[in-house]
KOLTOR-608624 format. One line per field, with one value per residue (C-alpha): z, x, y. Coordinates in nm, 4 decimals. Layout:
! residues N
zz = [Z/...]
xx = [X/...]
yy = [Y/...]
This chain:
! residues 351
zz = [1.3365/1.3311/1.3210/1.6414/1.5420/1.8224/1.6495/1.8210/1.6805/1.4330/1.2170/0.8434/0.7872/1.0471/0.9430/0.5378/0.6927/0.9354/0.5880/0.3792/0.6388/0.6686/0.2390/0.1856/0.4544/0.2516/-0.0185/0.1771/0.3843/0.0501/-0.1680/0.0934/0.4367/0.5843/0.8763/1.0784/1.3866/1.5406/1.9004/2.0451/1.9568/2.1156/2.0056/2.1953/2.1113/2.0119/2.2880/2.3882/2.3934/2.3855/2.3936/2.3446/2.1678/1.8996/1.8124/1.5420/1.2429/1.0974/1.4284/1.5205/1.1818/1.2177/1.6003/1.5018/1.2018/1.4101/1.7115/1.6656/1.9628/1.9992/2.3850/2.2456/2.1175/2.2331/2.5961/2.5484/2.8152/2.8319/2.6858/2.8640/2.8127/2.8886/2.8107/2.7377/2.4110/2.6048/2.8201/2.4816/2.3579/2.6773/2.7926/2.5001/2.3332/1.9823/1.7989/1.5771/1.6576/1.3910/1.4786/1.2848/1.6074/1.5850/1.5799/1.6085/1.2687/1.4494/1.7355/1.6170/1.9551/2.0480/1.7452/1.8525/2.2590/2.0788/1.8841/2.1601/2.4219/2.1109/2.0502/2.3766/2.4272/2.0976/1.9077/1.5544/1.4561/1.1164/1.0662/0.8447/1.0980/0.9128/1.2124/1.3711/1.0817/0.9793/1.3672/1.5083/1.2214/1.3590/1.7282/1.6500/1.3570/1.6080/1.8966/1.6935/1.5233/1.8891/2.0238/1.7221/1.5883/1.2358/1.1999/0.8614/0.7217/0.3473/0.3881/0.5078/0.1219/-0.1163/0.0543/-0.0848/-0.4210/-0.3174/-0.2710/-0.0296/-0.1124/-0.4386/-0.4421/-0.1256/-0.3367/-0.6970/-0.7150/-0.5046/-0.6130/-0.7614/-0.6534/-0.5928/-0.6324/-0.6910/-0.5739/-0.7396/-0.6716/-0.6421/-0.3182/-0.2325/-0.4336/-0.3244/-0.4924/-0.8074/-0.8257/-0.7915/-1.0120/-1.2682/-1.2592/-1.2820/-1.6091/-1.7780/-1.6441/-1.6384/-1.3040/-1.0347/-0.7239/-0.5034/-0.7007/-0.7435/-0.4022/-0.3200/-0.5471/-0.3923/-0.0433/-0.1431/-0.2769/0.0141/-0.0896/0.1557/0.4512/0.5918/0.6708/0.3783/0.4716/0.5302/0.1721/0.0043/0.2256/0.1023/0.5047/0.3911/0.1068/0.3265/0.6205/0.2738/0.1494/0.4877/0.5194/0.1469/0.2289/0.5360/0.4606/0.0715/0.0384/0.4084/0.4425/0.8053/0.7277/0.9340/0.8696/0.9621/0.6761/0.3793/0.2124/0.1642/-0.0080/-0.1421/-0.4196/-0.2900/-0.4798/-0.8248/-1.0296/-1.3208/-1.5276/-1.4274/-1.4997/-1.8869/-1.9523/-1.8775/-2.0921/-2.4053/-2.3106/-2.3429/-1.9328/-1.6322/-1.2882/-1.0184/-0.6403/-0.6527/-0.3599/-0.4295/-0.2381/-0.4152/-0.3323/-0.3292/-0.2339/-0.0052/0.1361/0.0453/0.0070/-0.0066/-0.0985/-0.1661/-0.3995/-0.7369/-1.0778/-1.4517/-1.6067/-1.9531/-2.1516/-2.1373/-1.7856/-1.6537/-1.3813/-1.6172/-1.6998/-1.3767/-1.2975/-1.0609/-0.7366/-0.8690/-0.6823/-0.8715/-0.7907/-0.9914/-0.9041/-1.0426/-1.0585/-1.1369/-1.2938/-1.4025/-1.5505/-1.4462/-1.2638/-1.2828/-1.0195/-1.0169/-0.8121/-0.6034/-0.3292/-0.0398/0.0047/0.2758/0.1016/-0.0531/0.2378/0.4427/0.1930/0.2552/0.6346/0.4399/0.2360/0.5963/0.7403/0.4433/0.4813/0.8228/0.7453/0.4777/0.7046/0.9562/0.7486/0.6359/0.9731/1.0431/0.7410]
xx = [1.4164/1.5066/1.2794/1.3363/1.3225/1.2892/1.3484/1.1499/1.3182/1.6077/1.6302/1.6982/1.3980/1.4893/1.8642/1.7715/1.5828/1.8663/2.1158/1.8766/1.8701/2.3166/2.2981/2.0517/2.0868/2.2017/1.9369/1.6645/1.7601/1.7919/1.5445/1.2225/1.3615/1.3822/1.6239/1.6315/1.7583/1.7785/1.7779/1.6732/1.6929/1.5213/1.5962/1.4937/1.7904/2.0643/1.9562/1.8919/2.0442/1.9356/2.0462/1.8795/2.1454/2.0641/2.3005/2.5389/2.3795/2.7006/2.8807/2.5332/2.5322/2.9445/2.8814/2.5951/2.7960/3.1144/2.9620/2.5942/2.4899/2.4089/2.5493/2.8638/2.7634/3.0645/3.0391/2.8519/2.7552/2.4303/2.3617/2.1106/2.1242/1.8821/1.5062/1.2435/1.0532/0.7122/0.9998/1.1504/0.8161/0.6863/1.0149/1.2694/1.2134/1.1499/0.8435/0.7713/0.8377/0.9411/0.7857/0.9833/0.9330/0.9070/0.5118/0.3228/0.1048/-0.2131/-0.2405/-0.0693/0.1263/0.3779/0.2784/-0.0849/0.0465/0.3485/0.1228/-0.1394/0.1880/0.2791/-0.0248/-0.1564/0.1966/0.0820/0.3762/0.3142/0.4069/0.5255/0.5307/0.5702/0.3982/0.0720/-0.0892/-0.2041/-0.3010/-0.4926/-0.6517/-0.7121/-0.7586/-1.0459/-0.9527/-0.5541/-0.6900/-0.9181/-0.6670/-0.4120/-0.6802/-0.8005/-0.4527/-0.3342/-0.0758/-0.0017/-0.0037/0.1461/0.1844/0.2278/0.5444/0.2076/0.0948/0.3245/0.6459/0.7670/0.5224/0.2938/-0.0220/-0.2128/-0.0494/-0.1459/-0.5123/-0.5795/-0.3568/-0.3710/-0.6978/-0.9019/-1.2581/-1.3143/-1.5245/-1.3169/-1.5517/-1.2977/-0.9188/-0.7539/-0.4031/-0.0736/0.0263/0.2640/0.5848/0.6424/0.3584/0.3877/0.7365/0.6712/0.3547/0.5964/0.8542/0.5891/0.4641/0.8298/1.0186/0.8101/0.8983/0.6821/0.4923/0.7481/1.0968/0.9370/0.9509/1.2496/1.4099/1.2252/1.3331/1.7131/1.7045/1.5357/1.1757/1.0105/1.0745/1.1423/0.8240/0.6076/0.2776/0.1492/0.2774/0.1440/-0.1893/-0.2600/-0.2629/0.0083/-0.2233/-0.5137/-0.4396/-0.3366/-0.6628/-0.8107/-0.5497/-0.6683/-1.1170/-1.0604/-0.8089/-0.8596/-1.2521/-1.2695/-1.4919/-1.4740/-1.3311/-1.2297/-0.9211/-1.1878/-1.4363/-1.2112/-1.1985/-0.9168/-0.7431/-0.3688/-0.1609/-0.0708/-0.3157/-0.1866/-0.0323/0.2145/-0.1293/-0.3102/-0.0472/0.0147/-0.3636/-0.3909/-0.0553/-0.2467/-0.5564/-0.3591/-0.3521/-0.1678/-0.2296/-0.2124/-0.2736/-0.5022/-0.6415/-0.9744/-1.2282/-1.5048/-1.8235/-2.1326/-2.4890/-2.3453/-2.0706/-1.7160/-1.6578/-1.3285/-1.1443/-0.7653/-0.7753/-0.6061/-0.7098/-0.6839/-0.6466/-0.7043/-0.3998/-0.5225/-0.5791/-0.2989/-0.2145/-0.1292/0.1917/0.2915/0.6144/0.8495/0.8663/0.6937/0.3748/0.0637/-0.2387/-0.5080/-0.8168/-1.1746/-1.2345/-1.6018/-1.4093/-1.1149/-1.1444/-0.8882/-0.5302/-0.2447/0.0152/0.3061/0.6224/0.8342/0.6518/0.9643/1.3398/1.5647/1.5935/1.2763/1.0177/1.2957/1.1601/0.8159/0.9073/1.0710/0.7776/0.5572/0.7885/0.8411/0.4422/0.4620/0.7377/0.5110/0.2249/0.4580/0.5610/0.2198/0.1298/0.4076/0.3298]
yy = [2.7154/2.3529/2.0859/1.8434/1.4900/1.1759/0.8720/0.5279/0.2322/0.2429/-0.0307/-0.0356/0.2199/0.4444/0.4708/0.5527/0.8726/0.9515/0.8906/1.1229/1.3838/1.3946/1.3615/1.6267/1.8930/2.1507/2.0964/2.0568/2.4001/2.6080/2.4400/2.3970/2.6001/2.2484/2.1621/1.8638/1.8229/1.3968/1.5124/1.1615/0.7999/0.4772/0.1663/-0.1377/-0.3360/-0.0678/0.1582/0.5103/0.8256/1.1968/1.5402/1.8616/2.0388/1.7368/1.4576/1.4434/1.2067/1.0826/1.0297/0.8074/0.6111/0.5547/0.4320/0.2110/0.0487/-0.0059/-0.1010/-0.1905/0.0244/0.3656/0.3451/0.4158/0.7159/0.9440/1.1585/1.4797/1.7464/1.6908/1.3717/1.1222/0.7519/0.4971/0.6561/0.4109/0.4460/0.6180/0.8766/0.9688/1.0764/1.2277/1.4191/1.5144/1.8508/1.6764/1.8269/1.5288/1.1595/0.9041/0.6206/0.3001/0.0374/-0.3207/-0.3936/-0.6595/-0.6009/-0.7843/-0.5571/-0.2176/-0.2188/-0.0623/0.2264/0.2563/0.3552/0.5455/0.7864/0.8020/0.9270/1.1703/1.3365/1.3604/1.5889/1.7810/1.6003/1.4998/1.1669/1.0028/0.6338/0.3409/0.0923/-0.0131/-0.1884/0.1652/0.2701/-0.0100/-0.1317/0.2691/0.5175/0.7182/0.6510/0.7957/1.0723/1.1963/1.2504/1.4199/1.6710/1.7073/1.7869/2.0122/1.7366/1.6136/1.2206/1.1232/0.7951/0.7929/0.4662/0.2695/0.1901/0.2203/0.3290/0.6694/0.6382/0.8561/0.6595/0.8633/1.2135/1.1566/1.1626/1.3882/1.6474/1.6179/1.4507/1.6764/1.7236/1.4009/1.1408/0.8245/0.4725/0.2249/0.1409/-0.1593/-0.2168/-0.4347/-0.3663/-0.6377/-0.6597/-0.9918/-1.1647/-0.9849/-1.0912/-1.4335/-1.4128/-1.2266/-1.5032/-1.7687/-1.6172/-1.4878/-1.8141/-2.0692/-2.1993/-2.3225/-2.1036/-2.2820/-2.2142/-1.8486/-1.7860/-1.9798/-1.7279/-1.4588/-1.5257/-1.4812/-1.1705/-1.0491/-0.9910/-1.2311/-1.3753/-1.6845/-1.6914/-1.5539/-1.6004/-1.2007/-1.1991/-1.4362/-1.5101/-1.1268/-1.0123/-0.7733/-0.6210/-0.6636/-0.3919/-0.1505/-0.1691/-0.0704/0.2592/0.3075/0.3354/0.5065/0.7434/0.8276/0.6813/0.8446/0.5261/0.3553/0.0149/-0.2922/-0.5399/-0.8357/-0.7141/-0.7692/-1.1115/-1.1820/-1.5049/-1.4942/-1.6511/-2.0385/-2.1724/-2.0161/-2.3603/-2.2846/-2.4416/-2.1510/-1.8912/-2.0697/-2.0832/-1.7066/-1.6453/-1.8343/-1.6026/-1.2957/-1.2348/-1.2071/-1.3251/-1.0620/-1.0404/-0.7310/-0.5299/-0.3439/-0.1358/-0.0133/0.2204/-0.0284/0.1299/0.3882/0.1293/0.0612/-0.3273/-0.4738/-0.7991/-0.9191/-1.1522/-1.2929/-1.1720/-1.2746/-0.9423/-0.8570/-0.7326/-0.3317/-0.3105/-0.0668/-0.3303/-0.6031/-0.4797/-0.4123/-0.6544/-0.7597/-0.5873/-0.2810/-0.1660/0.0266/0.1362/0.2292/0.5359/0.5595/0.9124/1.0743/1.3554/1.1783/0.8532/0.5950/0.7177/0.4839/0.5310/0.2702/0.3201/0.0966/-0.0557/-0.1259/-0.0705/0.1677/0.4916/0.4480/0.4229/0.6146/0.9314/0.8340/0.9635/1.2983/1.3520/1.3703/1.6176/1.8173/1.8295/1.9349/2.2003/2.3475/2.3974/2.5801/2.8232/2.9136/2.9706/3.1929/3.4123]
């Protein structure tokens, strides 16, 4: 039986799902009994459509390209137009909502009233948006457990590197007491060209901004705000350690001089933007802050764009996990992995 799929927002994320959905359908059906079916899409700015039957993926990725707007998604019996983003959730016949909307990180909102609408309907939801994540973890994980849904949100972290999967599955048993990471590829790209290049914090991210890695405006980046609300998903989720946004320290990279950078070089160490939480007399406390690392720490190699984080296991020792950090198809898989998760669980059920 296919897996109904209402899609809220449909930007650049969105659209890499949708494209590994149409690329993958036959794989996924033989090699996991996976099938998909995009029945409903709301967009606030390309617009709304939705039809039981389900809508046809490349006819809605051709329509958006030529026209930008999913209005012009051809005539279908049956086909509504026009639902808002809380009708789409409430009303369609989708079993799990993507949630990819435009949210304000701060608040969480739209997300946070998205999932809330979702799970009070019994629909899972699976989501990139780190502000719900971050502001409402035990509020939203509550509700869905409470309503029977599945809330996944593994693109929160790490995109599709599997940064929460990861320990919950193959790390099971151990105590974790420490997270370090580098959970921001745009500061360890500009840290990285700093050292390799020897240029300056402010041609680093000059050069960082045209290829895309940060924005016009680059301060969640490289104020560590970005890294900050990781860190949070990271305690409460993996630590399962109730932690706020407003009790992390937090201080980012602007203060970094090409002087600091060559000092650490002649010291044999790199500068990162690292993100820890750590158990501390029964009490996780976390900061976001840069670090001189030694040469054998596993996160001093880490360059680029590249994310990593690192676990301190009881049982285990240290656990290294590096993968990339951002980018369409990437975090658009991070969505797969969550309903690949959710199709698993179904099928044990029905055995």
């Amino acid at each position: 039986m296919a897996h109904k799929l209402a899609f809220i927002g449909f930007g650049v994320v969105g659209q890499g799902l949708a494209e590994i959905l149409c690329d993958k359908k036959e794989a996924l059906k033989q090699n996991e009994g996976f099938e998909a079916e995009i029945v409903a899409i709301s967009d606030l700015k390309k617009g709304s459509i939705y039809h039981p039957g389900g809508l046809d993926i490349s006819t809605v990725l051709q329509v958006l390209q030529e026209t930008g707007s999913l209005e012009n998604y051809p005539e279908t019996p049956g086909l509504i137009r026009g639902w808002d983003s809380i009708r789409t959730i409430k009303d369609t016949n989708a079993d799990t909502i993507i949630e990819v909307s435009y949210t304000d990180v701060r608040t969480g909102q739209p997300a946070i009233d998205h999932c809330k609408a979702a799970f009070e309907k019994g629909k899972n939801v699976v989501m990139t948006n780190k502000g719900p994540v971050a502001l409402a973890y035990q509020e939203l994980s509550e509700m869905a457990q409470r309503h029977g849904a599945y809330w996944g949100f593994e693109g929160t972290v790490m995109s599709g590197t599997p940064a929460l999967r990861m320990p919950a599955a193959a790390l099971a048993g151990n105590d974790i007491t420490e997270i370090r990471g580098i959970l921001n590829g745009t500061t360890n790209y500009i840290l990285t060209q700093m050292e390799q290049d020897g240029v300056s914090y402010e041609a680093a991210l000059k050069e960082a901004q045209e290829l895309g890695y940060a924005e016009a405006d680059p301060a969640s980046d490289v104020e560590g705000y970005d890294a900050r609300y990781k860190i949070v998903i990271l305690s409460n989720h993996v630590m399962n350690a109730p932690l706020s946004v407003g009790e992390v320290e937090c201080k980012g990279i602007t203060g970094i001089t090409l002087q600091d950078i060559e000092k650490a070089k002649a010291e044999g160490k790199s500068w990162k933007l690292i993100a820890k939480a750590k158990k501390e007399n029964g009490k996780v406390i976390a900061s976001i802050a840069p670090e001189k690392l030694d040469a054998e720490d596993p996160l001093a190699s880490i360059r680029g764009s590249v994310n990593a984080i690192t676990y301190q296991c009881d049982l285990l020792g240290t656990v290294t996990l590096s993968g990339a950090g951002a980018g369409k198809i990437e975090t658009g898989f991070s969505l797969l992995i969550d309903l690949i998760s959710i199709n698993r669980e179904r099928q044990l059920i029905s055995i």
